[in-house]
SEFIGU-480697 format. One record per atom (N, C-alpha, C): z, y, x. Coordinates in steps of 0.1 Angstrom, whole numbers, padded with zeros to 4 digits, always signed. Layout:
N
ZYX...
END
This chain:
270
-1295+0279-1165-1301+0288-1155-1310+0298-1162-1312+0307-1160-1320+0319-1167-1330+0319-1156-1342+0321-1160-1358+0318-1154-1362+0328-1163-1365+0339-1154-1376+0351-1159-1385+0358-1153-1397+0362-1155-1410+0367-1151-1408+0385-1153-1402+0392-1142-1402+0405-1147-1412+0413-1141-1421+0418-1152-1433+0428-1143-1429+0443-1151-1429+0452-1139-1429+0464-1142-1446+0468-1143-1452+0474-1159-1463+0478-1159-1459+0494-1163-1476+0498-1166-1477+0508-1165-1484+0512-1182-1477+0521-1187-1482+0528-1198-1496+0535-1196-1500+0540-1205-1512+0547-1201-1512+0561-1209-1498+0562-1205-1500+0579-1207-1497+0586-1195-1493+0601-1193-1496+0607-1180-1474+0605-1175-1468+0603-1186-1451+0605-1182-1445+0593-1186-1450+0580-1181-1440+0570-1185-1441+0564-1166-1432+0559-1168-1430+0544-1165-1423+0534-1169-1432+0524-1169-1428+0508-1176-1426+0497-1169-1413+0492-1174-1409+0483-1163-1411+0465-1176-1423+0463-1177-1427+0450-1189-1420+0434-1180-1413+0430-1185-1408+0419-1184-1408+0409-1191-1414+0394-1185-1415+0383-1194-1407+0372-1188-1408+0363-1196-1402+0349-1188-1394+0346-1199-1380+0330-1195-1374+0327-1200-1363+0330-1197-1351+0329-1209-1336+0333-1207-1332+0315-1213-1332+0308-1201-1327+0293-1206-1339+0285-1215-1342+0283-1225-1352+0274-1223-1359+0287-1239-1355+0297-1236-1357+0308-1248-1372+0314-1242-1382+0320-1249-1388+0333-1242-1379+0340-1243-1383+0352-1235-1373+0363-1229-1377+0377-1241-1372+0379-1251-1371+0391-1260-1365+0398-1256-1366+0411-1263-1352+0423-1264-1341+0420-1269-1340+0408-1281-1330+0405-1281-1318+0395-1274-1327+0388-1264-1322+0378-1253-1319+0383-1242-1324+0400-1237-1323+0407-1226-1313+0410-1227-1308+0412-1211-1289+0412-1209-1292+0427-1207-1278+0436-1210-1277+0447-1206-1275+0452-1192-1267+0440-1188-1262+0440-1171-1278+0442-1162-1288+0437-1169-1303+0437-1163-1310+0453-1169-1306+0457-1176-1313+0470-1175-1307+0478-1170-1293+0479-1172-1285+0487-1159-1292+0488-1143-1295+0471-1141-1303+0472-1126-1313+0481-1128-1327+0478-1138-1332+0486-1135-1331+0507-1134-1322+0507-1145-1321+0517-1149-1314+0525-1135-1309+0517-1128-1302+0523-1111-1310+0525-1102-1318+0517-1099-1330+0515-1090-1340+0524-1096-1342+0528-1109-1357+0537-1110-1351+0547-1105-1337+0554-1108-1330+0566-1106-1327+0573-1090-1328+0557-1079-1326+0558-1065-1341+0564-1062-1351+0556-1068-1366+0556-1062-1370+0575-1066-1364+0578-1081-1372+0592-1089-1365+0605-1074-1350+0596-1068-1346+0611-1066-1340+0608-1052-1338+0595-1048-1337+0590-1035-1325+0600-1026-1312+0594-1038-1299+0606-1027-1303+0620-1031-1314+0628-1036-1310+0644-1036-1300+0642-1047-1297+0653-1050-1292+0664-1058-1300+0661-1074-1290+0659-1084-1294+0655-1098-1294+0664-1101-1287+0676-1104-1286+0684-1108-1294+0691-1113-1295+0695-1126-1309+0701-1133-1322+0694-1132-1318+0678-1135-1332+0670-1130-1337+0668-1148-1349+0671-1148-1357+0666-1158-1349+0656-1171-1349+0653-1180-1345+0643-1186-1351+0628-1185-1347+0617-1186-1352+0606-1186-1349+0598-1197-1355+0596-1209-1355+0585-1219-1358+0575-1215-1356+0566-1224-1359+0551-1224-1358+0543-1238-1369+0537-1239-1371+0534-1253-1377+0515-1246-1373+0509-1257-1375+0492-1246-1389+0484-1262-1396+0485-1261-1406+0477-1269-1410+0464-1270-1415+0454-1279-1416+0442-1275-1430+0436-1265-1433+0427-1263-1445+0419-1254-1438+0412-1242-1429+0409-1247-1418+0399-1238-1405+0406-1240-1407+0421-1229-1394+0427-1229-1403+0439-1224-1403+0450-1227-1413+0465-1219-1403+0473-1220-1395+0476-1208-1385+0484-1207-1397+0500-1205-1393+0511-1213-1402+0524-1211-1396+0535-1206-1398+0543-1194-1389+0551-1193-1401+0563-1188-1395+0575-1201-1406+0587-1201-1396+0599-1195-1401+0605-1183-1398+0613-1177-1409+0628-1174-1407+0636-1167-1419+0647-1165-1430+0640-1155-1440+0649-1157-1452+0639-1152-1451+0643-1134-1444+0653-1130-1436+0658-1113-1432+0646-1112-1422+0641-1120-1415+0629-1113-1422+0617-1112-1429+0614-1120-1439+0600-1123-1446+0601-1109-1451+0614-1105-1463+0616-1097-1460+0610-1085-1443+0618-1079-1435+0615-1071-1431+0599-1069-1428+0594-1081-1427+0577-1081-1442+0571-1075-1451+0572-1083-1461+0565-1078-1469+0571-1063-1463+0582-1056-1463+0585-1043-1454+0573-1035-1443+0570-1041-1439+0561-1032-1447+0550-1027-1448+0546-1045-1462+0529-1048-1472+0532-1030-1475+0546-1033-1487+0545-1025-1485+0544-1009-1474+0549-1006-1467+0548-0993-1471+0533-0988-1460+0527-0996-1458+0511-0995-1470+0503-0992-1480+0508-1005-1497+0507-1003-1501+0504-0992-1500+0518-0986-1507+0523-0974-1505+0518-0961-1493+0511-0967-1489+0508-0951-1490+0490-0954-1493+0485-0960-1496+0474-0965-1483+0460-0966-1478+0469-0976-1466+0461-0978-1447+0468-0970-1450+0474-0960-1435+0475-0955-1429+0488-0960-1417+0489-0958-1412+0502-0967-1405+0507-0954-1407+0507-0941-1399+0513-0935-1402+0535-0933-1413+0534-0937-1414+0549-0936-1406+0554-0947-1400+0546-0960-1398+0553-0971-1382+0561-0966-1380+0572-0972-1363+0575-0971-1355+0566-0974-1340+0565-0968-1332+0552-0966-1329+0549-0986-1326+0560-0991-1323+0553-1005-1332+0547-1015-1347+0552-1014-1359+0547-1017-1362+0533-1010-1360+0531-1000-1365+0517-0993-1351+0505-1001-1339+0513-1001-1326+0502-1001-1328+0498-1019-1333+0508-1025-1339+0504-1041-1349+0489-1041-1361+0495-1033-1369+0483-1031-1364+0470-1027-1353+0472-1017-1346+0460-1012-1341+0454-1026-1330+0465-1032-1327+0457-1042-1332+0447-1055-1341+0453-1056-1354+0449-1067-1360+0435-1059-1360+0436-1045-1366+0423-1037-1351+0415-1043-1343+0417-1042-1329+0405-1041-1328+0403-1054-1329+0412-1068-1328+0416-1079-1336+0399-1085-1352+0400-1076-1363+0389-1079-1353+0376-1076-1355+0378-1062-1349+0366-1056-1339+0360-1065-1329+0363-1070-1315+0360-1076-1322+0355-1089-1328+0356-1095-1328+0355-1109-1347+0346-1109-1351+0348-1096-1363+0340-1098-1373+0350-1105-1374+0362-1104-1385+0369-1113-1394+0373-1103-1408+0379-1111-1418+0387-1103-1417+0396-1111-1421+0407-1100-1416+0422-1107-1432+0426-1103-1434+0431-1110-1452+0440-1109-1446+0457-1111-1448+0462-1109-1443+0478-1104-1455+0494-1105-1458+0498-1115-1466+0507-1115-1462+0522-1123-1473+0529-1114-1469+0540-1130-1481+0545-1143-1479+0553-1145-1493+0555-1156-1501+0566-1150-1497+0573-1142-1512+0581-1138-1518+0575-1130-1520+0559-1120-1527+0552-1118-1528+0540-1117-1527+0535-1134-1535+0518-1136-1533+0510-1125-1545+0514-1118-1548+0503-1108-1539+0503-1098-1530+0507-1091-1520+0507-1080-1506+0501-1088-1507+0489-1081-1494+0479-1087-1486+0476-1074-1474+0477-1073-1466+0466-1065-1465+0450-1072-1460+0442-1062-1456+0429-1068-1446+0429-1062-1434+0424-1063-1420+0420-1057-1414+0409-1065-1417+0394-1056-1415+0382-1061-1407+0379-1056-1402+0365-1058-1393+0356-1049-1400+0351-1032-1410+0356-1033-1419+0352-1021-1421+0366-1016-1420+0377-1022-1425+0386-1010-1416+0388-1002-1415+0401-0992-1403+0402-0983-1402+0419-0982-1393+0424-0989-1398+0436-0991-1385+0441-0983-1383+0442-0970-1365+0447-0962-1372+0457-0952-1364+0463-0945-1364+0467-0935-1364+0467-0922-1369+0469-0915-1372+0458-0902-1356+0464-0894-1349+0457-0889-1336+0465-0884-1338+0477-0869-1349+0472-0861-1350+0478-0846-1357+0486-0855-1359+0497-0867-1362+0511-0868-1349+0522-0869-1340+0511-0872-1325+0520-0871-1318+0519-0858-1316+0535-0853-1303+0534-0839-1293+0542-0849-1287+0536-0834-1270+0546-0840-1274+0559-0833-1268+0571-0838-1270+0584-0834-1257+0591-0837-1256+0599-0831-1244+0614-0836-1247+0620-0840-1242+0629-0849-1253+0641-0862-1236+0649-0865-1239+0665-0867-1231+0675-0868-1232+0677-0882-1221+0680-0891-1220+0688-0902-1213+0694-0908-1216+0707-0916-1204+0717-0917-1205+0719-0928-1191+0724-0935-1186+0724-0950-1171+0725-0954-1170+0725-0963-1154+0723-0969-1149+0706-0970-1137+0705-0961-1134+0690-0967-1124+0692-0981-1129+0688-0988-1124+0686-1005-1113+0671-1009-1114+0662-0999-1107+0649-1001-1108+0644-0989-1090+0633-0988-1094+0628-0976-1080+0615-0978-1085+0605-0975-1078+0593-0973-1078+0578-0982-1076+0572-0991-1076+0559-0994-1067+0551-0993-1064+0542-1004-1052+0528-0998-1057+0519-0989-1071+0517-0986-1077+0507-0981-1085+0511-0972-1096+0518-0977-1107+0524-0970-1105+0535-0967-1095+0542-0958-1096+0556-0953-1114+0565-0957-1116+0575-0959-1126+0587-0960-1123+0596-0962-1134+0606-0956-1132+0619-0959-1141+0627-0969-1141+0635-0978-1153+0638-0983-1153+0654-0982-1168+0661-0972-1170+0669-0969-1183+0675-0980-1179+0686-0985-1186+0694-0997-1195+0706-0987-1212+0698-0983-1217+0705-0973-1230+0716-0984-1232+0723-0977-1244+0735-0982-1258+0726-0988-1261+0719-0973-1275+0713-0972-1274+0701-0978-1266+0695-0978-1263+0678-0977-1257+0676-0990-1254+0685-0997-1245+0680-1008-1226+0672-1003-1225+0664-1013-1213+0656-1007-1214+0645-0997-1208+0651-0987-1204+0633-0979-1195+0627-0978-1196+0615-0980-1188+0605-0976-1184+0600-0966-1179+0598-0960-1177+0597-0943-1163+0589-0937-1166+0577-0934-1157+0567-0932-1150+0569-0923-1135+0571-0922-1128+0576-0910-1115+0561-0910-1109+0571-0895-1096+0559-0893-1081+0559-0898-1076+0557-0900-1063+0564-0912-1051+0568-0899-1054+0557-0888-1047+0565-0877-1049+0582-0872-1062+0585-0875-1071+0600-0867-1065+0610-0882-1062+0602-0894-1061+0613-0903-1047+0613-0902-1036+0603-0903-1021+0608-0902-1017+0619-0893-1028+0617-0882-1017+0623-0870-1023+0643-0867-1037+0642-0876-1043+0652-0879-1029+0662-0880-1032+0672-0875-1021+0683-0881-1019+0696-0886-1012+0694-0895-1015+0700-0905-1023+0695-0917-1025+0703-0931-1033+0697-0942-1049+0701-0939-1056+0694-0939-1067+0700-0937-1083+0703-0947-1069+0700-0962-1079+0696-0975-1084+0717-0978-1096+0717-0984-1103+0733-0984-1102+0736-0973-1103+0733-0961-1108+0740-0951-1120+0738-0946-1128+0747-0941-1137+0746-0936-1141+0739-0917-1151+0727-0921-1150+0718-0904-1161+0719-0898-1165+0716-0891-1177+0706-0883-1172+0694-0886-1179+0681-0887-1178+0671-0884-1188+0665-0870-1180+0656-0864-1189+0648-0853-1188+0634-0859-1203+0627-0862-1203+0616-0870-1214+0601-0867-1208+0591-0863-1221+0582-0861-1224+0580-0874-1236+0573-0872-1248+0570-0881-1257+0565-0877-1268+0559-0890-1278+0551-0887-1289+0559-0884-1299+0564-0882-1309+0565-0882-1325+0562-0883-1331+0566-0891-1348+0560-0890-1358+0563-0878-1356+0557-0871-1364+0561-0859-1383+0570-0864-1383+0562-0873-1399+0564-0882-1397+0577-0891-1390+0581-0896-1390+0586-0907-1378+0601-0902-1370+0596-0892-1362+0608-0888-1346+0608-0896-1354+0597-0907-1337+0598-0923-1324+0593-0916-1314+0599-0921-1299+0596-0915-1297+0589-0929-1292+0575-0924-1285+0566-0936-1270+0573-0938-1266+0579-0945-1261+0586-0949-1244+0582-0952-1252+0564-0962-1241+0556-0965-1234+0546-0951-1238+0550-0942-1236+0544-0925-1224+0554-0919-1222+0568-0923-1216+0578-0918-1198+0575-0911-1194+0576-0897-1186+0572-0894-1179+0582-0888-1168+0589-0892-1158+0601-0883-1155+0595-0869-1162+0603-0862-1157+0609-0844-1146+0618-0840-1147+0628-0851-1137+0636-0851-1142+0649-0856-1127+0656-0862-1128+0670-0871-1132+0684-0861-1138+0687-0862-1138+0705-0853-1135+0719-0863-1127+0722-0855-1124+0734-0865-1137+0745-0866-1142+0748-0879-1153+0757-0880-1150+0774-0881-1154+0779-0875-1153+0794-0876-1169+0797-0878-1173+0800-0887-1193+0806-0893-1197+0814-0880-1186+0828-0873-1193+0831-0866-1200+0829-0857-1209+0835-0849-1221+0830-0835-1213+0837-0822-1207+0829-0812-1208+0831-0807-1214+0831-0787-1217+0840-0787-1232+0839-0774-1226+0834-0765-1212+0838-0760-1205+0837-0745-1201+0824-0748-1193+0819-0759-1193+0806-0754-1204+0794-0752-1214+0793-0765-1225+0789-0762-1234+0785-0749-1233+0797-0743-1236+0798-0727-1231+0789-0715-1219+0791-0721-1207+0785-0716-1208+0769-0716-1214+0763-0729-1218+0748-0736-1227+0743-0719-1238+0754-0724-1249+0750-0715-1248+0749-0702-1239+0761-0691-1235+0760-0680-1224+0742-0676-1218+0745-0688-1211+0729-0683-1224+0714-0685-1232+0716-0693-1243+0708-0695-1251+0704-0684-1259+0715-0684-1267+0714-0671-1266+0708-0663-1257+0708-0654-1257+0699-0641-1252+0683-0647-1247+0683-0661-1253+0664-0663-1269+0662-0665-1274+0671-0669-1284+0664-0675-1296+0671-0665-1296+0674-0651-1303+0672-0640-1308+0661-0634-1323+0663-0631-1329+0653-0630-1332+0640-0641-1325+0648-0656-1331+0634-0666-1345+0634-0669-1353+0628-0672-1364+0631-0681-1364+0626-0695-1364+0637-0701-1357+0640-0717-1366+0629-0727-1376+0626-0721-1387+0616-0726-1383+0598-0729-1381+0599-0716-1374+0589-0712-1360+0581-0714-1349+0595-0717-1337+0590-0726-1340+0587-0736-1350+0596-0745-1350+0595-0756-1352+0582-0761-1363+0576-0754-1368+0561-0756-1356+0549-0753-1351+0554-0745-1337+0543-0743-1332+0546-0754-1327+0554-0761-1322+0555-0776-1323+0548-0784-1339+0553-0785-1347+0540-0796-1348+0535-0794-1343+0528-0783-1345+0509-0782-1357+0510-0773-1358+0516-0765-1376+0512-0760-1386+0515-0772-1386+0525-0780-1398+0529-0788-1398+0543-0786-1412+0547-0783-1412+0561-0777-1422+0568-0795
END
């Protein structure tokens, strides 16, 4: 069984972060040379979810990593924007004393993992960055670092783009190449795409899409995204039909109080 003590510490310069790991690998201390690669990959995924949380890599700063001894000190030197940004998260978590649900969905599901990461392998993870020492996470086999589930409802959410790919042997999807959003992913039914007609790869859609949402935080879990159905997109504005939306609207939504749906939504949280 492999028994290890992983603490992420903190350098003491203004652009690292260090992820210092100790313990044993079987009845060994745990060196650099005993450390599995499969284990830095984890972390090396998880710092990457937490630095950029789903945006856009694109033209992102460089990140090195250089691994030193005192058990195992994984070091990863980045710009001091992004460190700042990391240990903004630390402080989130801080602040709210322990729960991650305000964090964005890819930032919180990092932490989860690093909680299961502990869990599985029996480690404590200590978590900091170098422009503040004293602000540490712990994520042990005892803490409980998840998401509470009644901050997610399901919702519908609109989005427009080019579909670039569409289908699967297994897992039907579609992938929509959007302005704001980058690429999505978006889980459809292989019956709604056969019968679709016509090709409908480079064309430009709307999508209508379930999804999770953070009641707290407003974030659409992204990787939850489920096809309702394709709408054909035309850019232009048009006023007369619009109008038109609203006239057929109106008399459903008479007499609601918009306050009051809303909270049936969220579950009874207003």
């Amino acid at each position: 069984m492999l028994l290890c003590t992983v603490l992420i510490d903190i350098a003491m310069t203004q652009s690292e972060i260090t992820f210092r790991i100790s313990g044993k690998y079987g009845n060994e201390e745990l060196t650099p040379s005993n450390f599995d690669i499969a284990q830095i990959r984890v972390l090396f995924d998880e710092l990457e979810a937490l630095l950029y949380s789903g945006k856009k890599q694109k033209d992102r700063p460089v990140i090195t990593y250089e691994m030193r001894t005192g058990s195992v000190i994984n070091v990863f030197k980045t710009s001091l924007q992004q460190v700042l940004a990391f240990s903004a998260i630390l402080g989130v978590i801080e602040m709210d004393g322990g729960s991650i649900d305000r964090l964005e969905n890819n930032s919180a599901r990092a932490i989860e993992n690093l909680q299961s990461f502990a869990r599985r392998y029996d480690y404590d993870i200590e978590i900091g960055t170098s422009d503040n020492p004293a602000r540490r996470l712990k994520v042990t086999p005892h803490t409980n670092y998840i998401r509470h589930e009644n901050i997610m409802v399901d919702v519908e959410a609109y989005y427009y783009g080019t579909l670039i790919d569409a289908g699967g042997k297994d897992k039907a999807n579609i992938h929509l190449d959007t302005k704001e959003a980058g690429v999505l992913i978006i889980k459809s039914d292989k019956g709604y795409l056969s019968d679709y007609k016509g090709n409908p790869l480079y064309r430009k859609f709307g999508v209508r899409v379930c999804a999770k949402q953070n009641i707290v935080t407003g974030d659409i879990d992204k990787s939850s995204f489920t096809l309702i159905e394709l709408i054909d997109y035309q850019a232009q504005f048009d006023e007369d039909y619009l109008n038109s939306l609203i006239s057929k609207a109106t008399p459903k939504w008479n007499g609601v109080d918009a306050d009051t749906w809303l909270a049936n939504l969220r579950g009874g949280i207003l």
